[in-house]
TORDRENNU-383446 format. One record per residue (C-alpha): y, z, x. Coordinates in steps of 0.2 Angstrom, whole numbers, plus 5000, padded with zeros to 4 digits. Layout:
BEGIN
YZX ...
***
This chain:
BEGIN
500150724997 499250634982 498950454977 498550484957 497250634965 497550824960 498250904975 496851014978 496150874985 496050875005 496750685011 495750595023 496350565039 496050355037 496850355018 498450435028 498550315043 498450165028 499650235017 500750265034 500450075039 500950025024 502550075022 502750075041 503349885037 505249815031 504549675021 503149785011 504649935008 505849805002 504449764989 504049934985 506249934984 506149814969 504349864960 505150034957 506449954946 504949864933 503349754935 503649574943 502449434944 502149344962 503449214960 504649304953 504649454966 504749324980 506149234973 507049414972 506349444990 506749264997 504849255006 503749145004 502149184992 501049175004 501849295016 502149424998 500349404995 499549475013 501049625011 500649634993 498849654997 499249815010 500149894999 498749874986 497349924999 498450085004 498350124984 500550124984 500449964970 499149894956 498949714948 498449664932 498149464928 498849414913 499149244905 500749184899 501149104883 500748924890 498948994897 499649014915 498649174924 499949274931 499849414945 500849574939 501249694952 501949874948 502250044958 500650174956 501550344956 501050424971 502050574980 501650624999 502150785006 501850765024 501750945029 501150995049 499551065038 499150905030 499350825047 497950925054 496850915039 496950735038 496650725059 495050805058 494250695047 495250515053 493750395060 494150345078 493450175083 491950165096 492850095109 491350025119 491849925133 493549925128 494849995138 494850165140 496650195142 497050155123 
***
């Protein structure tokens, strides 16, 4: 149920749905498959990953956003600033009970003059 918070801590319903629509993706649960093993730089992870940087970077940024990954810049001996990535730990116990906690505090969009069938 936490990302890094005590587990006291109610969730909300809008850090769920992110943390779901992270990981509801291959590409971004293949990165999460090799950052479990140690740190990696952008280049390096997609060499390992065989996608481009730029494609890496929008699924990077995701999994960032959803709090399931950190970066740290860092140069390299010949002054280059490199992009780290690593796992944050997080563990979530999806439990009917935190389903309804996090529902009743999701934020629903104001549909106005949209479509009301959803």
């Amino acid at each position: 149920m936490q990302t890094g918070r005590p587990s006291t801590q109610p969730v909300s319903g809008d850090a769920l749905l992110g943390v779901l629509h992270a990981l509801a993706n291959p590409h971004r649960l293949r990165v999460l498959g090799v950052l479990v093993q140690g740190r990696k730089y952008v280049s390096e992870l997609a060499r390992e990953l065989q996608i481009s940087r730029p494609l890496l970077q929008i699924h990077l940024r995701k999994l960032e956003q959803a709090g399931l990954v950190s970066s740290a810049l860092e140069l390299s001996p010949d002054g280059k600033s490199m992009k780290f990535y690593d796992v944050t730990p997080f563990c979530w116990n999806l439990t009917p009970e935190l389903i309804a906690t996090a529902a009743a505090t999701v934020t629903i969009p104001d549909n106005k003059g949209g479509n009301e069938n959803g």
